[in-house]
C-alpha positions as CSV (number, residue, x, y, z in Angstrom):
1,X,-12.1,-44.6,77.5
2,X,-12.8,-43.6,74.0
3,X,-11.1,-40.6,72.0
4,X,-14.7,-38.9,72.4
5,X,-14.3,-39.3,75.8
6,X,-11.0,-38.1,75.8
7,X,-11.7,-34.7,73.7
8,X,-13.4,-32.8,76.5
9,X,-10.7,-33.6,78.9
10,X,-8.3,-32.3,75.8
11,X,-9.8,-29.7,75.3
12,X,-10.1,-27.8,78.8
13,X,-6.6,-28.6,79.4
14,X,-5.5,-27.1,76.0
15,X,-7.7,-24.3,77.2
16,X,-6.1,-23.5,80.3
17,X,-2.9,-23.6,78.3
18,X,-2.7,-19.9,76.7
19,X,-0.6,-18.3,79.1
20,X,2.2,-21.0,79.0
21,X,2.0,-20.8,74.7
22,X,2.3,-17.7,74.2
23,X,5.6,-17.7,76.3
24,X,7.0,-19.9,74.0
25,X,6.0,-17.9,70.9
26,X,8.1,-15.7,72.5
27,X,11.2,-17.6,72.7
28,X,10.3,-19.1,69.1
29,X,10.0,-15.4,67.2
30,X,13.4,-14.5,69.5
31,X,15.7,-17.4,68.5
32,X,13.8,-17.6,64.5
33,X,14.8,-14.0,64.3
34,X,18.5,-15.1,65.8
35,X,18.5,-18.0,63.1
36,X,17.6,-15.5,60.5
37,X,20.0,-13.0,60.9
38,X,23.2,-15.7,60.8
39,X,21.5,-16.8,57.5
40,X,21.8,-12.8,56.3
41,X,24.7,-12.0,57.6
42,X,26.7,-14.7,56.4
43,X,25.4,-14.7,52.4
44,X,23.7,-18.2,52.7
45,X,23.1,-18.6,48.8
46,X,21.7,-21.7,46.6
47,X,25.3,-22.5,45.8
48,X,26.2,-23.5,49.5
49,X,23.4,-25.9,49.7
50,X,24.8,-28.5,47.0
51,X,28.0,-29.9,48.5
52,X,31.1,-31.7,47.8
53,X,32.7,-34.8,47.2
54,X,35.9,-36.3,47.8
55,X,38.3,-34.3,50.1
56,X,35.7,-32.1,50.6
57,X,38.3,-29.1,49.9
58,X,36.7,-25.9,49.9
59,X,33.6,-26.7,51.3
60,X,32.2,-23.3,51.2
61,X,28.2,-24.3,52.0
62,X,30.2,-26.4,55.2
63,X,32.6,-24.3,56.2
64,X,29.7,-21.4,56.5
65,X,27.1,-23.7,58.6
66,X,29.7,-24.0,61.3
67,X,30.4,-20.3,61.5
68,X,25.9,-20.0,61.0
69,X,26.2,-22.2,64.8
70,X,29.0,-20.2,65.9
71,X,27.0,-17.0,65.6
72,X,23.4,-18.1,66.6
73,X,25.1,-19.9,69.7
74,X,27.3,-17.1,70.8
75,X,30.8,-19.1,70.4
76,X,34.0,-18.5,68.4
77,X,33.6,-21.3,66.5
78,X,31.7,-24.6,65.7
79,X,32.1,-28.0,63.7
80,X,28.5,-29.3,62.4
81,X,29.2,-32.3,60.3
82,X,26.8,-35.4,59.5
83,X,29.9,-37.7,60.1
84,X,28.2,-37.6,63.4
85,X,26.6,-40.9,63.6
86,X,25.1,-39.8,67.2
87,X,24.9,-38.0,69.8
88,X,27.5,-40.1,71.7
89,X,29.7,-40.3,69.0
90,X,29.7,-36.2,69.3
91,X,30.5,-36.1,73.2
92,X,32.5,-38.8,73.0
93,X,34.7,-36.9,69.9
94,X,34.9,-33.7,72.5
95,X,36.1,-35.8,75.3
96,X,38.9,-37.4,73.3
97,X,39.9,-34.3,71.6
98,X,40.4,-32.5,74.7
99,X,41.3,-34.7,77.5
100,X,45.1,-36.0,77.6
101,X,46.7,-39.2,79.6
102,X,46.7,-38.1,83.4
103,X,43.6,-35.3,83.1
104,X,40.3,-35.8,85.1
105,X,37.1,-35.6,84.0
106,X,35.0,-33.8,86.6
107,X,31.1,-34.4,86.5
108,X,28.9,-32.6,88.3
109,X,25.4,-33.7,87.3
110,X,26.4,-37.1,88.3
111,X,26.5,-39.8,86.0
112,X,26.6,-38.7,82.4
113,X,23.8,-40.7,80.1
114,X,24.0,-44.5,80.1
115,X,25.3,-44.9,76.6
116,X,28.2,-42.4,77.3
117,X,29.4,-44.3,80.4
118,X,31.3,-46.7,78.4
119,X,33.7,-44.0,76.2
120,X,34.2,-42.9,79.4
121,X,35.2,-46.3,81.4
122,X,32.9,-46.8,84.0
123,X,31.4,-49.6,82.4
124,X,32.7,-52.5,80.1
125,X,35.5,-54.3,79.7
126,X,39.3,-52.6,79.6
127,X,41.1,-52.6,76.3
128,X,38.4,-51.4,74.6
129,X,39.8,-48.0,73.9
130,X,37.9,-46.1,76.2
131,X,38.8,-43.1,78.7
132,X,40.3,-44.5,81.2
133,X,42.2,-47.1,79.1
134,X,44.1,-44.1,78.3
135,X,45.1,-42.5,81.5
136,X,42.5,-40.0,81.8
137,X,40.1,-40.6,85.4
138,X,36.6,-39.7,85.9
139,X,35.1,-38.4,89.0
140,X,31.6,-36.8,89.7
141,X,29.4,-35.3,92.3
142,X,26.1,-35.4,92.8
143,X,23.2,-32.6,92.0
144,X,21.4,-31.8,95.3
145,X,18.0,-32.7,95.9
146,X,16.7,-29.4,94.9
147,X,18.5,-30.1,91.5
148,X,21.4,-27.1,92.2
149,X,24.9,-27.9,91.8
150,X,26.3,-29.0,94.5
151,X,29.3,-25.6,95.0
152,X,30.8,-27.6,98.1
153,X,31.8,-30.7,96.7
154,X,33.2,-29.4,93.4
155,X,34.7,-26.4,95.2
156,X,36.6,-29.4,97.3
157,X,37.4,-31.5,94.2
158,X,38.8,-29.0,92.1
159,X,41.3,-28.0,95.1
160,X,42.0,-31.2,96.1
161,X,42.9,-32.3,92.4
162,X,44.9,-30.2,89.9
163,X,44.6,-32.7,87.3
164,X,40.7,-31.8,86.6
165,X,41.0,-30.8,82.9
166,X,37.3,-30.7,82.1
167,X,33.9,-29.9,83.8
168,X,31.2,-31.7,82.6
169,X,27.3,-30.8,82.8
170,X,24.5,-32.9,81.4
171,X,21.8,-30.4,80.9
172,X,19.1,-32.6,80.3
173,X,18.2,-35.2,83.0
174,X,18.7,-38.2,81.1
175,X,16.9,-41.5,82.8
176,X,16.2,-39.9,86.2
177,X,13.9,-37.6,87.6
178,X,15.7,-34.5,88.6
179,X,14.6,-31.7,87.1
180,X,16.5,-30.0,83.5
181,X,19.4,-27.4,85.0
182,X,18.2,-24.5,84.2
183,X,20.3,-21.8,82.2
184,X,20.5,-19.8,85.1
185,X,22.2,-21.6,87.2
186,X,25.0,-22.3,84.5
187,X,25.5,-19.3,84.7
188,X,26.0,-18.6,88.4
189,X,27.7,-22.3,88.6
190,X,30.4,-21.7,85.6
191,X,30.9,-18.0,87.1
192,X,32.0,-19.9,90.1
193,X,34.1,-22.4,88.3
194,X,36.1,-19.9,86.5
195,X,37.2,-18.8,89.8
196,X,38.6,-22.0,90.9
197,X,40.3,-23.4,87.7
198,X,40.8,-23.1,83.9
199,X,39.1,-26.4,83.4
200,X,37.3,-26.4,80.3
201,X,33.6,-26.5,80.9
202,X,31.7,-28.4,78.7
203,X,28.0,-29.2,78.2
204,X,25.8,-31.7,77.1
205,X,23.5,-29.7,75.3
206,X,21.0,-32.5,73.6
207,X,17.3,-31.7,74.0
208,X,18.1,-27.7,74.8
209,X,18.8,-26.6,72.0
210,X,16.2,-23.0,70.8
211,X,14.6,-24.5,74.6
212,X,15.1,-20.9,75.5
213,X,16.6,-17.8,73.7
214,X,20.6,-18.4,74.4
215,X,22.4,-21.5,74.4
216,X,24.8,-22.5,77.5
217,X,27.8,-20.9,75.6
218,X,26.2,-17.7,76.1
219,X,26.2,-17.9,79.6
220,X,29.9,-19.1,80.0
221,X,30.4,-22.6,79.0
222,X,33.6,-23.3,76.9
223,X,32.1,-26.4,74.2
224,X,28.3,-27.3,73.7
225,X,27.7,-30.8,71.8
226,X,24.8,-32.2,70.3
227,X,22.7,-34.2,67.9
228,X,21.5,-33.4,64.8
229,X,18.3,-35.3,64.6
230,X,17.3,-34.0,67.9
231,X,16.5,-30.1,68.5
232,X,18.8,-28.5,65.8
233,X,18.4,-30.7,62.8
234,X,14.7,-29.3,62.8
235,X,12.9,-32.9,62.0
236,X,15.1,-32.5,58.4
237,X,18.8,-33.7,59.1
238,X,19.0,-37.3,58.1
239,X,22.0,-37.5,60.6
240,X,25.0,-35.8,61.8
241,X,25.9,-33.9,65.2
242,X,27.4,-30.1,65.9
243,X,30.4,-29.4,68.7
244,X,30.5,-25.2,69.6
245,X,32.6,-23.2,71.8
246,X,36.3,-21.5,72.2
247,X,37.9,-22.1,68.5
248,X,40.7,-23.8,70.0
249,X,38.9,-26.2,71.5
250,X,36.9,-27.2,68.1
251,X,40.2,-27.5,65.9
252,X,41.4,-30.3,68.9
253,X,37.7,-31.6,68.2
254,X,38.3,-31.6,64.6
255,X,41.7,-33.4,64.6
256,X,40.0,-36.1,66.5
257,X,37.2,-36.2,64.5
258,X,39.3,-36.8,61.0
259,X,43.0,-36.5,61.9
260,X,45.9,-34.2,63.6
261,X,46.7,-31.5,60.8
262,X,43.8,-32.0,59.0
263,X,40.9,-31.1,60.9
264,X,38.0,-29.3,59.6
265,X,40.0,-29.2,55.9
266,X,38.3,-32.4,54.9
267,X,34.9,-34.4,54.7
268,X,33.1,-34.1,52.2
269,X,29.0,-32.7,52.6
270,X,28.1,-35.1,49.5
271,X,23.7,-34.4,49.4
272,X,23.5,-33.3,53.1
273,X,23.9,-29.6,53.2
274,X,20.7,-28.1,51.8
275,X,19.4,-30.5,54.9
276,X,21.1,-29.1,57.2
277,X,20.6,-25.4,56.6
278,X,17.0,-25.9,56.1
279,X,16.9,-27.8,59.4
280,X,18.8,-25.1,61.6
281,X,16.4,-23.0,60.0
282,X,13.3,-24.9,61.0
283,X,14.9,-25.7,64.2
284,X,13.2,-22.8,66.5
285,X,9.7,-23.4,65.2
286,X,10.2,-27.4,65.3
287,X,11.3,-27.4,69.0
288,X,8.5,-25.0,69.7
289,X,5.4,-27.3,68.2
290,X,7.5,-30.4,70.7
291,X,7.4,-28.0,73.8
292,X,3.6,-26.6,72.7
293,X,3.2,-31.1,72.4
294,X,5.2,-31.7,75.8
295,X,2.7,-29.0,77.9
296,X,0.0,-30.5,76.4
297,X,0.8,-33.5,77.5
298,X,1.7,-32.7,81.2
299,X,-2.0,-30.8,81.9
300,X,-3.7,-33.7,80.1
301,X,-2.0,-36.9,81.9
302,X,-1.6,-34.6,85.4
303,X,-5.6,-34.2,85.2
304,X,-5.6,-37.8,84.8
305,X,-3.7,-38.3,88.5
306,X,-0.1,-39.2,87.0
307,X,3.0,-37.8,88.1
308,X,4.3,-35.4,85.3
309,X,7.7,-33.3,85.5
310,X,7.8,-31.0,84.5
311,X,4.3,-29.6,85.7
312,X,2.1,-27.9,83.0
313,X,3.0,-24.4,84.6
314,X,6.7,-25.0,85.1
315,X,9.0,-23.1,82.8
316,X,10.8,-25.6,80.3
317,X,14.7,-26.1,79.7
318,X,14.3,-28.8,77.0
319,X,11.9,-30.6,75.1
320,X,11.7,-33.9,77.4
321,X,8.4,-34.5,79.5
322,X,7.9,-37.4,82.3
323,X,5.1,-39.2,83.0
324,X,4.9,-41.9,86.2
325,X,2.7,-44.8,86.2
326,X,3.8,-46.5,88.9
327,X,3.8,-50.4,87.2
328,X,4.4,-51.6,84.0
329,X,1.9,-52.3,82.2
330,X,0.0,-48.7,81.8
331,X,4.1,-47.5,80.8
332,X,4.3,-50.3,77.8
333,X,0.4,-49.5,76.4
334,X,1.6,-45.7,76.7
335,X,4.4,-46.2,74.3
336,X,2.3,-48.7,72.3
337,X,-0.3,-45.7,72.1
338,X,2.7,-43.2,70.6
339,X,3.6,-45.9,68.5
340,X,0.3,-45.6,67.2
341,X,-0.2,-42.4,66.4
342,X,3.4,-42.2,64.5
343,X,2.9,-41.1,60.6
344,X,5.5,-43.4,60.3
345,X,5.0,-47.9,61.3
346,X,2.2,-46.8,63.2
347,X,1.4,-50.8,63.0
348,X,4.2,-51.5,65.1
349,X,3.9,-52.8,68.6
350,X,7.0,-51.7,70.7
351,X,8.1,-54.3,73.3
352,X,10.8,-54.0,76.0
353,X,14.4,-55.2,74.8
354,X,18.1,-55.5,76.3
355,X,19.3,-52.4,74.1
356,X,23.3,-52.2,73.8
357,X,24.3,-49.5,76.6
358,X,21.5,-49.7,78.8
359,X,21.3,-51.5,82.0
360,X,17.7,-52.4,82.0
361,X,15.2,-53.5,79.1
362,X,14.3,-50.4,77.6
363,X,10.9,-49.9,75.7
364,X,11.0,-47.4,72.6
365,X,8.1,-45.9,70.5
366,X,9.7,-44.1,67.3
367,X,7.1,-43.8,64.3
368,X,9.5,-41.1,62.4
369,X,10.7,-39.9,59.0
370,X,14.5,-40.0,60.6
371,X,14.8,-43.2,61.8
372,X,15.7,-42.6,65.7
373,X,15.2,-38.8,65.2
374,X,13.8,-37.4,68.6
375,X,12.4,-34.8,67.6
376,X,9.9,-36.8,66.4
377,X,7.3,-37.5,68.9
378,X,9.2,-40.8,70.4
379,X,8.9,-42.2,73.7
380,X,11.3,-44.0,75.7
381,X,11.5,-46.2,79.5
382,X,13.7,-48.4,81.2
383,X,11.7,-51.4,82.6
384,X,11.9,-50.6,86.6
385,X,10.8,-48.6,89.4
386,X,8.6,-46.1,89.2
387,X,8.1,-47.0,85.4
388,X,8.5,-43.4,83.9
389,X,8.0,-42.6,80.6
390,X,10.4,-39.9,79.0
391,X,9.0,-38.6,75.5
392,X,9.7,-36.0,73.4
393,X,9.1,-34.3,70.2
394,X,6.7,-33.6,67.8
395,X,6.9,-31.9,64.0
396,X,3.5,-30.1,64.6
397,X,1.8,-29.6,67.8
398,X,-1.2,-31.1,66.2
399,X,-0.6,-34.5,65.4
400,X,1.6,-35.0,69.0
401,X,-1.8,-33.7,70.7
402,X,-3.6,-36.6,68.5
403,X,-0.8,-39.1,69.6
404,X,-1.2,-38.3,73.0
405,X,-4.8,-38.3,72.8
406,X,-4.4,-41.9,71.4
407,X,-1.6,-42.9,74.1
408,X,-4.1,-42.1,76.7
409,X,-6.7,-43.7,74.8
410,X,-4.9,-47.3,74.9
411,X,-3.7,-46.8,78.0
412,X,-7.1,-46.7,79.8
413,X,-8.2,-49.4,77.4
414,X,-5.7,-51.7,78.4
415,X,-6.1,-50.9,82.1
């Protein structure tokens, strides 16, 4: 099939697409305006945007981004630092911070994301340093089918087990196929935790972020962590992550992120700032043009007979789309195609690889400006059963249409 075959088929499903873009406008002008108003209130000014070195004392451009986050995510507090090598690095700083020798962490999405399994114990060898090397136990339940929390089990867990310190909830749906959790159900769910315990509830926030117009702290979650080259960095952070929530939480985030007593005092910004503030500020348009990308997407490859999740009418939580093939080789030439249609080593050819943390060979597409940076139109599958795809991203709506376009393009090429 050639891209002049294609363009019809693009174009009626674009077409039939109105409805579900101008909702997201919506959200976009809603959390822009949010963005906007954090940048007034708080004086942003050309001085803040140059950094520091050394110490990093009197960081005032730093010290205001974190209180920029604290306001436009509806929290007490926030640390946003590009010390933050990823977004494991930040959930894995939260989970030390607060957990202690003898707490529980309490998961009730099931498994957190591959990569984070580790930190936490469940996989590799002891001694490493990791979770449960240090006393602290990890137990989960499941999501239902229906993808709602499962009130039952954790109601039973939490009585049955005063030492659960921490509730954790992955919003996004990681390598499976259940669907985003929804900020709705946070909300009832975390009402009903508070009932039960004082366990701190924290969530996973990567790929939500400006996804809709509040953030899970709004809605009752204690800390929100996430990555900086994925929704908030706007496609401009070169690296870094953010932690948000109840201020004393963030300072025992802080000490653990530099050290006890010195906590958010030091690390130094160096060239990073203007960045960062620049990115936040782009943040609510650039996740809109990777949802605008990610419907697009669905209607296309559903009109082609593929399994998509979400559905091209289904109202989005994050920026992540699935697509099913159903065997291999139409999954690797539909990365290939993405690879393709990158600004950025569009010459590559992406093959499967045993990636550090994974369990299966994993196939990544990831032409970007940021290397790694998701919101970036990248594409991403582990090697097995059912062979789904899980991309995401996209600077402009525009060129993610023409790299869809082209993924399809190969894909029925190669068929």
């Amino acid at each position: 099939m050639t891209k002049e075959d294609i363009k019809p088929l693009a174009d009626t499903a674009e077409k039939k697409l109105a409805g579900q873009f101008a909702e997201l406008d919506k959200i976009c002008e809603k959390n822009t305006e949010k963005v906007l108003h954090a940048f007034h209130r708080f004086k942003v000014s050309e001085a803040m945007l140059h950094g520091s070195t050394g110490y990093g004392y009197d960081d005032r451009g730093r010290d205001v981004l974190d209180e920029i986050y604290a306001d436009v995510f509806d929290c007490e507090d926030a640390l946003v630092r590009h010390h933050f090598v990823s977004g494991t690095h930040v959930l894995a700083t939260a989970l030390y911070g607060v957990l202690r020798p003898g707490d529980t962490l309490l998961s009730v999405s099931g498994n957190p994301y591959d990569t984070l399994l580790e930190t936490i114990g469940v996989t590799g060898e002891p001694g490493g340093g990791s979770l449960k090397d240090f006393g602290i136990q990890f137990k989960k339940t499941e999501l239902l089918p229906n993808g709602d929390f499962d009130y039952g089990a954790v109601e039973k867990e939490i009585k049955n087990d005063p030492s659960i310190r921490m509730i954790f909830v992955q919003r996004s749906r990681g390598y499976t196929q259940r669907p985003t959790i929804s900020l709705e159900k946070m909300e009832a769910f975390f009402t009903f935790v508070k009932n039960l315990t004082d366990a701190v509830i924290m969530v996973d926030n990567c790929y939500g972020e400006f996804a809709a117009e509040k953030e899970p702290t709004a809605v009752g979650a204690d800390l929100i962590a996430g990555s900086l080259i994925k929704n908030p960095g706007g496609g401009l952070a070169q690296t870094g992550g953010y932690i948000a929530g109840r201020k004393d939480l963030i300072e025992k985030c802080a000490y653990r992120l530099t050290a006890v007593g010195i906590g958010k005092e030091c690390g130094a910004s160096l060239s990073q700032l203007r960045y960062l503030y620049q990115g936040f500020f782009m943040a609510p348009h650039t996740v809109l043009q990777a949802m605008k990308t990610a419907v697009f997407a669905a209607a296309l490859f559903s009109e082609m007979g593929f399994a998509v999740s979400p559905s091209p009418e289904e109202k989005r939580e994050d920026i992540i789309q699935t697509i099913t093939f159903g065997k291999e080789k139409p999954l690797i030439a539909f990365c290939r195609g993405i690879q393709a249609g990158a600004p950025i080593d569009s010459y590559v050819v992406p093959e499967p690889w045993a990636m550090p943390g994974y369990s299966d060979p994993v196939i990544m597409a990831a032409g970007s400006f940021v290397s790694g940076a998701s919101i970036e139109l990248s594409a991403d599958a582990p090697i097995k059963p059912p062979y789904t795809v899980y991309f995401q991203g996209g600077l402009t709506y525009h060129s993610g249409k023409l790299a869809i376009i082209k993924a399809l393009q190969m894909l029925t090429e190669e068929a």
